[in-house]
N, C-alpha and C positions, 0 to 999 in steps of 0.2 A: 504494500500500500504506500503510496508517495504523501511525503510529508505534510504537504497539501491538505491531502483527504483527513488525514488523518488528525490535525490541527481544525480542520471543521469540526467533525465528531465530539471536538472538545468543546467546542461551541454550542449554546444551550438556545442563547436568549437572544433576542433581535429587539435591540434600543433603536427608536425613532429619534432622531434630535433634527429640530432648527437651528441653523446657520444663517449669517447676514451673507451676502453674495460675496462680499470679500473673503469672510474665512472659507467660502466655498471652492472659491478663485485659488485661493492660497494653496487648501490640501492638495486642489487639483495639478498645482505645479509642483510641490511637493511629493505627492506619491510619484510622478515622473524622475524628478532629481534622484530620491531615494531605492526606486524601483521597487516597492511595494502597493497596498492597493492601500485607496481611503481609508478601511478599516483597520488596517494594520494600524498604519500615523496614528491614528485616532486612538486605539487600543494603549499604542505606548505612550501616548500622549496622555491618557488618562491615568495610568500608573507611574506613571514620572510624578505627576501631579499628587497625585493620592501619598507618595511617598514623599516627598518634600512638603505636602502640608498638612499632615494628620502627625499628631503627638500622641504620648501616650498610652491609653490600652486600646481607641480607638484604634492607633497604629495598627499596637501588636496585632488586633483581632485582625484586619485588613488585613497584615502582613501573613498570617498564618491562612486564612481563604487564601490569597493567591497563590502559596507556595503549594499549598492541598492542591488546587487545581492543577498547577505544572505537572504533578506528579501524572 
């Protein structure tokens, strides 16, 4: 199975979000730069986030879901 497939599988949930046409603009030039897709950016983009601004036991809980999931 290619890593691909198998990285979807991992995938549960499907978040809707609005964007202003700019950040739209942006990822879009971005997942080209980077050669990933929107959802990738967006994915690390969110856990970069989540990890530079949650303290605490918030963190730690966050930080233990995500690592649960890698596995």
């Amino acid at each position: 199975m290619s890593a691909k497939k198998q990285n979807d599988k991992n995938l549960e949930k499907i978040l809707n979000i609005r964007v202003s046409a700019e950040l739209a603009e942006a990822l879009e030039e971005t997942k080209w730069s980077l050669r990933k897709s929107i959802s990738e950016v967006v994915r690390e983009a969110v856990e970069l986030y989540l990890d530079n601004n949650l303290k605490g036991e918030v963190k730690h809980r966050v930080d233990e879901i995500l690592h649960k999931q890698a596995k």
